[in-house]
BAMI-124065 format. One record per residue: residue number from 1; residue in three letters; x, y, z of N, C-alpha, C in turn. Coordinates in Angstrom, 2 decimals, always signed. Example, Ala and Ser with C-alpha at 12.3 -4.5 7.8 and 13.67 -1.06 7.14 Angstrom:
BEGIN
    i   aa      nxx      nyy      nzz     caxx     cayy     cazz      cxx      cyy      czz
    1  ALA   +13.19    -5.69    +7.80   +12.30    -4.50    +7.80   +13.20    -3.30    +7.80
    2  SER   +12.85    -2.25    +7.08   +13.67    -1.06    +7.14   +12.90    +0.03    +7.87
//
This chain:
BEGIN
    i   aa      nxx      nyy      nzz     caxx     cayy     cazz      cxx      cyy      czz
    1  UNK    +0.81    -1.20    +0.00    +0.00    +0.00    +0.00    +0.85    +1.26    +0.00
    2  UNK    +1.74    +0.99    +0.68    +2.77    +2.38    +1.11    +3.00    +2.77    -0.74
    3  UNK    +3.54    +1.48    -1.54    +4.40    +2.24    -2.88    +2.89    +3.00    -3.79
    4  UNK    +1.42    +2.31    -3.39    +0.71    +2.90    -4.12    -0.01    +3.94    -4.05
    5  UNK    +0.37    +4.70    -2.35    +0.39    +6.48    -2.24    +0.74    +7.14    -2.67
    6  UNK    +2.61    +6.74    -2.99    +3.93    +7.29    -3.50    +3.20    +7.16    -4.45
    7  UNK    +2.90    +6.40    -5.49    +2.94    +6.50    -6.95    +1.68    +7.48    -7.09
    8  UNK    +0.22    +7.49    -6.02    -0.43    +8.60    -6.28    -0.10    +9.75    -6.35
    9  UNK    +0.94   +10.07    -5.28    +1.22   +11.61    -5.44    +2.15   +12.14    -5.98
   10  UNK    +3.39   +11.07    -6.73    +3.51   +11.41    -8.01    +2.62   +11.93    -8.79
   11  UNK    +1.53   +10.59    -9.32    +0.33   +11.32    -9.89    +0.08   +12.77    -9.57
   12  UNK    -0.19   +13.20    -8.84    -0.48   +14.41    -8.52    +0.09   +15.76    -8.96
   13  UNK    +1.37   +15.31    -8.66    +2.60   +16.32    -8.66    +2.22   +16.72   -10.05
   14  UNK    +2.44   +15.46   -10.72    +2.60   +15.70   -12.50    +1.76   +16.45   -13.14
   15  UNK    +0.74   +15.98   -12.74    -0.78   +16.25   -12.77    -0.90   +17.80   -12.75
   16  UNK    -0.36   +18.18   -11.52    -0.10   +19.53   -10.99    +0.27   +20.62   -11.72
   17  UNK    +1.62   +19.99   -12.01    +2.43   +20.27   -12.98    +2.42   +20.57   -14.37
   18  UNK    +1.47   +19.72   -15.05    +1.35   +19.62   -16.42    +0.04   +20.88   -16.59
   19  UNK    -0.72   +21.62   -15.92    -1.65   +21.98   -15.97    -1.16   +23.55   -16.58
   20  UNK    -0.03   +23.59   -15.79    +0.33   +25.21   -16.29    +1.51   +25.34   -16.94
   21  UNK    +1.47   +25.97   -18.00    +3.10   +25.99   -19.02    +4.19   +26.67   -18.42
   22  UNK    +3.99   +27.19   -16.83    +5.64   +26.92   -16.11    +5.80   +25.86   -15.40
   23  UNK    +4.57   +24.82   -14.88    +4.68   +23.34   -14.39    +5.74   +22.25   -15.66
   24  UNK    +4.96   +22.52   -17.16    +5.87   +22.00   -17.47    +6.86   +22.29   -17.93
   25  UNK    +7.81   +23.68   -17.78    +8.98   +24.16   -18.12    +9.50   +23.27   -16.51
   26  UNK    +9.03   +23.61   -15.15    +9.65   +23.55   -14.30   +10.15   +21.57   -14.17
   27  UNK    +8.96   +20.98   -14.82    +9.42   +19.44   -14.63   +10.42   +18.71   -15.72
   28  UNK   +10.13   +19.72   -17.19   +11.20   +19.24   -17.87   +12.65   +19.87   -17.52
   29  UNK   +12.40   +20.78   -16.90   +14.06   +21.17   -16.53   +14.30   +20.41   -15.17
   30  UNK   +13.51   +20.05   -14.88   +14.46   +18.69   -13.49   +14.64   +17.46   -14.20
   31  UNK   +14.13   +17.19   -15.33   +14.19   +15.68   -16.23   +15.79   +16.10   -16.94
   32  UNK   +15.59   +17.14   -17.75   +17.24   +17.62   -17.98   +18.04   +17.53   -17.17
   33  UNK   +18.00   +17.93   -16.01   +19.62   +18.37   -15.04   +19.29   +17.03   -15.01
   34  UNK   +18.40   +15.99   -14.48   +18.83   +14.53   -14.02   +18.92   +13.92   -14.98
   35  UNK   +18.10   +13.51   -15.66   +18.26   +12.11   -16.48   +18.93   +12.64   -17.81
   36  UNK   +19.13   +13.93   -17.97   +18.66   +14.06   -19.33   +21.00   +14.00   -19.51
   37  UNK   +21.12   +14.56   -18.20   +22.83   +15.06   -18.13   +23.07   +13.47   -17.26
   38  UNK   +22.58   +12.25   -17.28   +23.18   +11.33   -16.46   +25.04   +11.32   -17.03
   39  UNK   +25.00   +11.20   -18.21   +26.64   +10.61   -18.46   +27.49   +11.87   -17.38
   40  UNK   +27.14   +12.97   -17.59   +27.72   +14.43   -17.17   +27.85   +13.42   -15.88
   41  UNK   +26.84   +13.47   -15.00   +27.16   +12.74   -13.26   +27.61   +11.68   -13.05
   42  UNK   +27.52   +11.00   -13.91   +28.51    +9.73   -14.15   +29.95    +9.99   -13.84
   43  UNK   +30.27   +10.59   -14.61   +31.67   +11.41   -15.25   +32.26   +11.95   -13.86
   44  UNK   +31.19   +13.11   -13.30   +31.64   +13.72   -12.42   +32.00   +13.43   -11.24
   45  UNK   +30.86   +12.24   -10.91   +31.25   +11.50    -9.41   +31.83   +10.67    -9.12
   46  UNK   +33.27   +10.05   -10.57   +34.12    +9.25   -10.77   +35.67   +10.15   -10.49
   47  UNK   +35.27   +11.36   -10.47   +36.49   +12.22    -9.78   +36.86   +11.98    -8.51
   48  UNK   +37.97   +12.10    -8.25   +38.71   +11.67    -7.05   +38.23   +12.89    -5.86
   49  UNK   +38.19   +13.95    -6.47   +37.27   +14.85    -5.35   +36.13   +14.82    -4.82
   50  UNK   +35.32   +13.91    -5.84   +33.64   +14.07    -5.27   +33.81   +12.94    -4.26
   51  UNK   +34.34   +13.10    -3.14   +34.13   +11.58    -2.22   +33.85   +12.17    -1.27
   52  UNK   +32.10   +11.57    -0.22   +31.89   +12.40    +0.78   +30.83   +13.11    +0.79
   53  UNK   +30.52   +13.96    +1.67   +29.64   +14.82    +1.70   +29.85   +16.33    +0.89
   54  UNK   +31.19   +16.41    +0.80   +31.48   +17.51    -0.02   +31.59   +17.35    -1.75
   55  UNK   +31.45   +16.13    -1.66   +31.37   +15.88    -3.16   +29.63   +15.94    -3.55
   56  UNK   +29.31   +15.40    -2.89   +27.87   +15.21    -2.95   +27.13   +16.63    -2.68
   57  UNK   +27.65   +17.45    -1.96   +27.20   +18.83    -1.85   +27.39   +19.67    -3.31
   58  UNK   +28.50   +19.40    -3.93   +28.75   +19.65    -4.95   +27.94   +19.02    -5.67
   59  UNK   +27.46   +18.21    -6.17   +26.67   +17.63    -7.22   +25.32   +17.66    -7.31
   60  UNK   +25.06   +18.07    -5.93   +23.36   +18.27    -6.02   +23.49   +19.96    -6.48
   61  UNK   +24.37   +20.93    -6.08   +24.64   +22.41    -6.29   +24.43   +22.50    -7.78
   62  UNK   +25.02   +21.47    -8.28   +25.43   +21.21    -9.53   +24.20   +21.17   -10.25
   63  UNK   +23.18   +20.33   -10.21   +22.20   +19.73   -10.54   +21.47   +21.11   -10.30
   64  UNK   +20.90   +21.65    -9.51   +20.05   +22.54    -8.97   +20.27   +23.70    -9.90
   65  UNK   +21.95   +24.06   -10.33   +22.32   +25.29   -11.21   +22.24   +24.79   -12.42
   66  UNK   +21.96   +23.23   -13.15   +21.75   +23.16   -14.24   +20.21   +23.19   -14.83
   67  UNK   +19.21   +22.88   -13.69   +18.21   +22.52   -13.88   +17.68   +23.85   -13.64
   68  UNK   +17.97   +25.15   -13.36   +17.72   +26.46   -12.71   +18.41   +27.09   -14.26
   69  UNK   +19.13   +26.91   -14.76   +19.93   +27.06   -16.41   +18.42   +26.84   -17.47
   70  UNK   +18.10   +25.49   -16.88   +17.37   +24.78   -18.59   +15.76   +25.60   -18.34
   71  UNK   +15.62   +25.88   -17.19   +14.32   +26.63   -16.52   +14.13   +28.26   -17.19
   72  UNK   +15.52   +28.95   -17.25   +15.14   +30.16   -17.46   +15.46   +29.89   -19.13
   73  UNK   +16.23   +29.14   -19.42   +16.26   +29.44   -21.44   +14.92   +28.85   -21.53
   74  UNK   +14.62   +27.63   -20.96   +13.01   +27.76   -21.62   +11.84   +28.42   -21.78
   75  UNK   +12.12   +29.18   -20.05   +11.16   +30.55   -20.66   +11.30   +31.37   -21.40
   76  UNK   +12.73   +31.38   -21.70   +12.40   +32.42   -22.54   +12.07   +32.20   -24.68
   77  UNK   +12.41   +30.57   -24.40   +12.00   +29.71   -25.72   +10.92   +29.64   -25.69
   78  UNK   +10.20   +29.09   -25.27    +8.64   +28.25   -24.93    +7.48   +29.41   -24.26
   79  UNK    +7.28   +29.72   -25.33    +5.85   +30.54   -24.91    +4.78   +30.58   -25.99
   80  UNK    +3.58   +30.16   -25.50    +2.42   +29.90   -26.19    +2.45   +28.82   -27.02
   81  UNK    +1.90   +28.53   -28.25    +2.15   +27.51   -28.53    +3.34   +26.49   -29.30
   82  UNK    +4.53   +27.25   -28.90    +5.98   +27.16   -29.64    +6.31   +26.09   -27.94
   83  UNK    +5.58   +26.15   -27.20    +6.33   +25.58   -25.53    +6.65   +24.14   -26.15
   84  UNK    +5.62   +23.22   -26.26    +5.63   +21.93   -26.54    +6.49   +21.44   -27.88
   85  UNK    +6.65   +22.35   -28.62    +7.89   +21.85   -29.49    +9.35   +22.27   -28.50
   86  UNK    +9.32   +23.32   -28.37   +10.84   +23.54   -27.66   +10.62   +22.82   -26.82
   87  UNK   +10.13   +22.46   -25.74   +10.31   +21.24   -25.31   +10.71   +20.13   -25.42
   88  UNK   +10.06   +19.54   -26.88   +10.36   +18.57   -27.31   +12.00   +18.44   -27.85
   89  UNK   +11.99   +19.60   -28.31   +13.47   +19.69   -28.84   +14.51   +19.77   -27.96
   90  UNK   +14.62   +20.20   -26.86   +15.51   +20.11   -25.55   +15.63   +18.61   -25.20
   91  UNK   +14.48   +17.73   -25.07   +14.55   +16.77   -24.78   +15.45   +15.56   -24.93
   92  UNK   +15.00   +16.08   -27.18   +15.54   +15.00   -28.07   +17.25   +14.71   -28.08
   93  UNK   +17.96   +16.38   -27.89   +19.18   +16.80   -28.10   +19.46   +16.66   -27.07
   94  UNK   +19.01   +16.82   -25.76   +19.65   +16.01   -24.60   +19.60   +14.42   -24.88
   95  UNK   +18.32   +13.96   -24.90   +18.98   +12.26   -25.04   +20.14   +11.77   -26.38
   96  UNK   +19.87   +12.31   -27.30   +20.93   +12.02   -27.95   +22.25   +12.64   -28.13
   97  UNK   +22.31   +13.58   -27.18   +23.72   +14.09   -26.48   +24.26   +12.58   -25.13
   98  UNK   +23.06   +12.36   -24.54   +23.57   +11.17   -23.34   +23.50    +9.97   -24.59
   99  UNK   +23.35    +9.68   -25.55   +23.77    +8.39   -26.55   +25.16    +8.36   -26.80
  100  UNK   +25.29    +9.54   -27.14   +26.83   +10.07   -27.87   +27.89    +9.58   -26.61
  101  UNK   +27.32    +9.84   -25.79   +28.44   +10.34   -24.25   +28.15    +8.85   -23.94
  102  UNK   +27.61    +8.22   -23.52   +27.18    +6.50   -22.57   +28.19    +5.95   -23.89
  103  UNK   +27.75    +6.16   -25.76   +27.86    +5.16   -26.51   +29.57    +4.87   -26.69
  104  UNK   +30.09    +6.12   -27.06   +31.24    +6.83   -27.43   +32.68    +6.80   -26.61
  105  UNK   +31.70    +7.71   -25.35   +32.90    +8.31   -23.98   +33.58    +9.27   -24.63
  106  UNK   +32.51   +10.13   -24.93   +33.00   +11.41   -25.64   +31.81   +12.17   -24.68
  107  UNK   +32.53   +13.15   -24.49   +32.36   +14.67   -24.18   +31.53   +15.53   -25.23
  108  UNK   +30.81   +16.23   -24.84   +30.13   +17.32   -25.86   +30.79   +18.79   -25.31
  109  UNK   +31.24   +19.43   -26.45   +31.91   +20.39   -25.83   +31.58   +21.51   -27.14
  110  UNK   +32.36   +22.47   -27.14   +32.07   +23.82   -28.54   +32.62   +22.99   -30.14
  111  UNK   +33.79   +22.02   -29.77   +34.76   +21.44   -30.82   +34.07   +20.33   -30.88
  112  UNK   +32.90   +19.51   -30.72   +32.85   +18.55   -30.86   +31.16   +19.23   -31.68
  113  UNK   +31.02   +20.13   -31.09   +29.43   +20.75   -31.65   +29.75   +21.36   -33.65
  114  UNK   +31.06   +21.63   -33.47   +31.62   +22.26   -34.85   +31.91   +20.91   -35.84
  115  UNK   +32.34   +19.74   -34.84   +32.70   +18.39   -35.82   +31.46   +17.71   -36.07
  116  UNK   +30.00   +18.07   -35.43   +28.66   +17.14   -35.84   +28.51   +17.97   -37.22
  117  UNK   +28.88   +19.37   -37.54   +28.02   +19.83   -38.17   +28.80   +19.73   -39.27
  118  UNK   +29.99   +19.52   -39.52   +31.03   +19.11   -40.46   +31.02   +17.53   -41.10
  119  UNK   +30.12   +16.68   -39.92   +29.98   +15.55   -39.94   +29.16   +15.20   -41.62
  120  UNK   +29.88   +14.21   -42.59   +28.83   +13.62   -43.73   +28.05   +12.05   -43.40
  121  UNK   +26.88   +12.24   -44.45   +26.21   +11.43   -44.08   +26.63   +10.16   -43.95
  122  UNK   +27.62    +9.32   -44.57   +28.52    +8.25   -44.52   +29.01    +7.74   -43.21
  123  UNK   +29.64    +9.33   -42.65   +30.21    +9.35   -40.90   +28.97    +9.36   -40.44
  124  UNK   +28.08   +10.25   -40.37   +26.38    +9.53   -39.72   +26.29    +8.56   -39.59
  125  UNK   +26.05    +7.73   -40.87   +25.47    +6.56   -40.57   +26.18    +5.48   -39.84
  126  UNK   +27.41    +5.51   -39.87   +28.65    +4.74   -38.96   +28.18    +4.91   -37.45
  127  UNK   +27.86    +6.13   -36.91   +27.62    +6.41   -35.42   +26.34    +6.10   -35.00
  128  UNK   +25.11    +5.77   -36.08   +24.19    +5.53   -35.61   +23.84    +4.03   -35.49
  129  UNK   +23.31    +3.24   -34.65   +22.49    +1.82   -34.53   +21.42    +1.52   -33.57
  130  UNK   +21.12    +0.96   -33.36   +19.74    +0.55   -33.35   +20.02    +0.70   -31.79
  131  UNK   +20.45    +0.81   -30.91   +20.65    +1.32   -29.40   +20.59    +2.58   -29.61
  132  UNK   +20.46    +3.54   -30.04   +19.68    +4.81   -30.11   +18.66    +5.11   -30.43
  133  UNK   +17.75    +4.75   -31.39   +16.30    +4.67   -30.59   +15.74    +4.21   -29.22
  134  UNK   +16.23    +2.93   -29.05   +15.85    +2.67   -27.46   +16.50    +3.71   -26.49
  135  UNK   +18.02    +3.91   -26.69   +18.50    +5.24   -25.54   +17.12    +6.31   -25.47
  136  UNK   +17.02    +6.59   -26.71   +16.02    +8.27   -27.38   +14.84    +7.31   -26.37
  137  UNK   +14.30    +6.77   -26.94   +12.86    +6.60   -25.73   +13.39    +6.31   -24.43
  138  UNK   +14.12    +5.54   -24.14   +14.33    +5.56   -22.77   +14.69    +7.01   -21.67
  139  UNK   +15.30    +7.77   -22.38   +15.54    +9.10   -21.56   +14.29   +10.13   -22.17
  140  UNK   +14.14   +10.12   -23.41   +12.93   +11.21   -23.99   +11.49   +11.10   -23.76
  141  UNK   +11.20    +9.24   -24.07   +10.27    +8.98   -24.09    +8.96    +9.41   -22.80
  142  UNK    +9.72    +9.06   -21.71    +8.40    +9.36   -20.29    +8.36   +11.15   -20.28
  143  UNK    +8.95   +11.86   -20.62    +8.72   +13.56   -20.43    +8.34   +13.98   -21.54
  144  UNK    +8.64   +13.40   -22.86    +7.84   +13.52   -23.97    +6.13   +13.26   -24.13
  145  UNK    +5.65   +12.05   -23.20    +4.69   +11.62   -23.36    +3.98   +12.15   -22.50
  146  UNK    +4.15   +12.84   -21.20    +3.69   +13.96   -20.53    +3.36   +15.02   -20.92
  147  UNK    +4.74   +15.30   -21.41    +4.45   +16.87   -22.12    +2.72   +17.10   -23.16
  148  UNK    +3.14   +15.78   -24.10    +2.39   +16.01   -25.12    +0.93   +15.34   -24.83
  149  UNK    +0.67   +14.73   -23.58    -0.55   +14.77   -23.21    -1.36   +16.11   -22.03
  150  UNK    -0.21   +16.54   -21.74    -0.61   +17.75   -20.98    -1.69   +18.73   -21.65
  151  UNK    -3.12   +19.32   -20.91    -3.64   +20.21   -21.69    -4.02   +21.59   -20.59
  152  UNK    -3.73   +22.44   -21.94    -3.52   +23.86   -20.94    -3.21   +24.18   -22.20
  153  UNK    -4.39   +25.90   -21.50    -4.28   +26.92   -22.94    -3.40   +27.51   -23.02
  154  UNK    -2.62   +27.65   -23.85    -1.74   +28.37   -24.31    -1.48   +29.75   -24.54
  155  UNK    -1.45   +31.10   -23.36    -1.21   +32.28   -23.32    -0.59   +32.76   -24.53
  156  UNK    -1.21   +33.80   -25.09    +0.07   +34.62   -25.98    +0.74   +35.33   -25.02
  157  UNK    +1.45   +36.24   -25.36    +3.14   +36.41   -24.92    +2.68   +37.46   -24.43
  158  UNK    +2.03   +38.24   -24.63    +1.92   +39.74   -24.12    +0.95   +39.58   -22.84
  159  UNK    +0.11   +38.80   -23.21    -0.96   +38.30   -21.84    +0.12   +37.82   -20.37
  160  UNK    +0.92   +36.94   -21.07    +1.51   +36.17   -20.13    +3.05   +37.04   -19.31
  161  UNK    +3.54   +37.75   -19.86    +4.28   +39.10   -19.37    +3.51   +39.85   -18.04
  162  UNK    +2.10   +40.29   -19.04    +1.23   +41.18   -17.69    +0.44   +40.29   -17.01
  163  UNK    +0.58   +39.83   -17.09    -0.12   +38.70   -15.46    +1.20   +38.51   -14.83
  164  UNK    +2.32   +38.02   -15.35    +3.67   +38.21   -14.68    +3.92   +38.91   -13.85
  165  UNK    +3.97   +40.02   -14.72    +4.51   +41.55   -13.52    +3.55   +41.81   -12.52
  166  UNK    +2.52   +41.82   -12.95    +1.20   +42.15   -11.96    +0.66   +41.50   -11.03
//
């Protein structure tokens, strides 16, 4: 009984959440800093410094300033009915940024963003296989399928400013 409260008020939360288009800016930017950057914490808490409580202080700091990052570019991406695509698109390019990084053990960095786009289709198709669709649903799929069942009207921009300030 206990796990099927927990899973109600999950329910809830989401629920909560999905109702207003900063609920779901605010839940896809905690799906980013966590699941969406796992290789990043992987990476990070294999450093010889993160051991402890001070490492771990560090990594939740960490998490909190990335997920507080993906929160304010989305507001300022995602308004009215452009939210649920930019959304979607944060999502996709995070999970297949964590494909690249889990598949590879490569880093995404400014020089590696200049070598995708230099990349030909030949070198594409070499890096891609069939464990990237499953990665892509496995990290995209559950915040994707939220998102895009979520319903809530969609403010234009000038409405949603002056209710802001006011």
């Amino acid at each position: 009984m206990h796990t099927r409260s927990g899973f109600n008020f999950l329910s809830r939360v989401l629920q909560s959440l999905s109702s207003r288009p900063d609920g779901l800016i605010v839940g896809t930017s905690i799906w980013l800093a966590t699941a969406g950057n796992l290789p990043l914490w992987l990476a990070l808490w294999r450093l010889p410094d993160q051991e402890g409580w001070q490492g771990a202080s560090f990594l939740l700091a960490f998490v909190v300033i990335v997920g507080a990052l993906n929160a304010v570019l989305l507001s300022l991406l995602g308004w009215g009915k452009l939210l649920k695509p930019a959304l979607t698109l944060f999502l996709l390019v995070a999970a297949s940024g964590s494909y690249f990084m889990l598949t590879y053990g490569i880093y995404i960095d400014a020089g590696m963003m200049v070598n995708v786009v230099q990349t030909d289709v030949r070198e594409a198709r070499d890096l891609l296989n069939f464990r990237m669709p499953l990665l892509l649903a496995a990290v995209a799929g559950p915040p994707l399928w939220w998102i895009w069942r979520a319903r809530f009207i969609p403010q234009p921009t000038l409405r949603r400013v002056r209710r802001q300030a006011g």
